[in-house]
C-alpha positions in Angstrom: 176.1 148.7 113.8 178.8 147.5 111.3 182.3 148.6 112.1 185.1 149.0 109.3 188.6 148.6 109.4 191.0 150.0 107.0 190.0 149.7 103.3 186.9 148.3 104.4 183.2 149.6 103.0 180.0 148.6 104.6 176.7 148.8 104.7 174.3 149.7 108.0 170.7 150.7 108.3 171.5 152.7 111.6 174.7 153.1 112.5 178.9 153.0 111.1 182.2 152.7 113.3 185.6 153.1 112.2 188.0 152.0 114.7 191.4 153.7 114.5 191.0 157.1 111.9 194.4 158.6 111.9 196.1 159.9 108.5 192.9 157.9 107.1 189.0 159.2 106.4 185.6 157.9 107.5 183.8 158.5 104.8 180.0 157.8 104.6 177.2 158.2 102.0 173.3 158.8 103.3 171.1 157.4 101.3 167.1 156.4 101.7 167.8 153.1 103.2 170.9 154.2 105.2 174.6 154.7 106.5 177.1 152.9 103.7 181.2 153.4 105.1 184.0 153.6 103.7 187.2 153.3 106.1 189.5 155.3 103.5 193.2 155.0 103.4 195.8 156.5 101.4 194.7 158.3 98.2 191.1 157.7 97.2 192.2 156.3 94.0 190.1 155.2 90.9 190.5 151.6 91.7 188.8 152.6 95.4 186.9 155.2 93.8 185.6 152.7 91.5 185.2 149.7 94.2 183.2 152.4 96.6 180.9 153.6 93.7 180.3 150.0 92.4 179.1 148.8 96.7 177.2 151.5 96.6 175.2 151.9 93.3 174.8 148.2 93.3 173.7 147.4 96.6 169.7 147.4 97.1 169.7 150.1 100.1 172.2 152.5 97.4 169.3 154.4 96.0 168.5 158.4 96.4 172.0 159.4 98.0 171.0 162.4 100.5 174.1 163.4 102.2 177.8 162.5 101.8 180.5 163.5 104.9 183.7 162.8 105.9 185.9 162.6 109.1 189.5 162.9 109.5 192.5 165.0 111.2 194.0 166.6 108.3 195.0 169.7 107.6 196.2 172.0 105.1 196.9 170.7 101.7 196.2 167.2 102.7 193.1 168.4 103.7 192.4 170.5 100.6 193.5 167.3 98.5 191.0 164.9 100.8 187.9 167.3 100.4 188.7 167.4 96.6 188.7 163.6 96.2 185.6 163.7 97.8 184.1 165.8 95.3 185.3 163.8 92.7 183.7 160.9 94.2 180.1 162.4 94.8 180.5 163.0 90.8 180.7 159.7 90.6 178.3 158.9 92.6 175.8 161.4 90.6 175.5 162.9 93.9 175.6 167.2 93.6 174.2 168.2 97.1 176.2 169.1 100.1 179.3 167.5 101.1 180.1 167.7 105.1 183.8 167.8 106.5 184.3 166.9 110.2 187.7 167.6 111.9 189.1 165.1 114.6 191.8 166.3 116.9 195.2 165.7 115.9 198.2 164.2 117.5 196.8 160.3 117.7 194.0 158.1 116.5 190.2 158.6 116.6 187.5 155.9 117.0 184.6 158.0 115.0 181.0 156.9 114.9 178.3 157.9 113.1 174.7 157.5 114.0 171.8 157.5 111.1 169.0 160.5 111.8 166.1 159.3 109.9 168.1 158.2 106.5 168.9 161.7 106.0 171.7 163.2 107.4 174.1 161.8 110.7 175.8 162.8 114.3 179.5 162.4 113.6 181.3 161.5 117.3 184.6 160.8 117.8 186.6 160.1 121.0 190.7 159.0 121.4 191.7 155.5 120.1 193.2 153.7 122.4 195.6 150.3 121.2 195.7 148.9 124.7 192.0 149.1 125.5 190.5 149.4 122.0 192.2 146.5 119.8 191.9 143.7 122.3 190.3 140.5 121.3 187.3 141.1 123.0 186.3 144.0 120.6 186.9 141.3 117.4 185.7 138.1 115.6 186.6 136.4 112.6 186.4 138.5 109.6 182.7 137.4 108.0 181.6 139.2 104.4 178.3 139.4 102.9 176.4 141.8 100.6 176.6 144.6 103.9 180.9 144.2 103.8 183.6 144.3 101.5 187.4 145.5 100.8 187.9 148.4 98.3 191.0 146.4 98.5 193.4 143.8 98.8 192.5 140.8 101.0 190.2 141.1 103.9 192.1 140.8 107.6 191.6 137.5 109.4 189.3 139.3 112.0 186.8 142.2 112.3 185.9 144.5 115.0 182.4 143.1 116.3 182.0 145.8 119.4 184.3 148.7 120.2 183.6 151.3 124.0 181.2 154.2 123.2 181.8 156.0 126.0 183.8 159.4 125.7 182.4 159.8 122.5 182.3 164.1 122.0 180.4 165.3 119.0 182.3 166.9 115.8 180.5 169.6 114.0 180.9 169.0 110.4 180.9 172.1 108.0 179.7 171.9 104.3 182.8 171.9 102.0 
């Protein structure tokens, strides 16, 4: 399991945590070989876009993209915007199957996990982050890249998360967008 902070994509055969989803989106892409992440802030620009497309297409487990979803508490307009960046980046990916939208609660953070189901399609689960039991230096080790990690961008933080609680984790239904 690989888990992604903000700004981060990665690469796992099996399975992708993002630690601490507020205003951002887990995105992940299911391809043939596996789960690649994306730990989404701000607006998915064409810089991102572009540094997203480029780990994926260029990365040897990137081939036939099956499924692309996407986790995150917005709503409204923000939400509308978010699902049509999404679009834009499955265009980009060449990708023109279903895209899946899962809604976490509002009103706080979300660790959300999702687990690989044969390298075609996911369970999304998501349960409250928590800062005081979460982010403690038990769940984290120094930051180490590779060819499975890398920033969309900006500099890498000084330490990763290397295990985070999965208990409480509820599943979230996504719907196709």
């Amino acid at each position: 399991m690989i888990y992604l902070c903000e700004r981060e994509m990665g690469f796992d055969a099996a399975a992708v945590g993002f630690p601490s989803v507020e205003g951002c989106r887990a995105v992940v892409v299911v391809t043939a070989g596996g789960l690649f992440g994306f730990h989404l802030n701000g607006t998915l620009s064409a810089a991102k876009r572009a540094a997203f497309v480029a780990f994926v297409t260029q990365h040897v487990h990137g081939v036939v993209i099956r499924r692309i979803y996407a986790a995150s508490a917005g709503v409204g307009q923000e939400m509308a915007h978010a699902q049509q960046e999404l679009r834009v980046l499955a265009g980009d990916l060449n990708y023109a199957g279903s895209i899946y939208w899962a809604t976490l609660p509002p009103g706080g953070s979300s660790y959300v996990d999702y687990l690989d189901i044969n390298h075609t399609s996911c369970v999304i689960t998501a349960r409250p982050w928590s800062e005081a039991n979460d982010a403690v230096a038990g769940n984290r080790g120094p930051y180490v890249g590779g060819a499975n990690r890398a920033m969309a961008n900006g500099a890498p933080p000084s330490t990763m998360y290397t295990g985070v609680d999965q208990a409480g984790l509820v599943a979230r239904y996504p719907v196709a967008i």
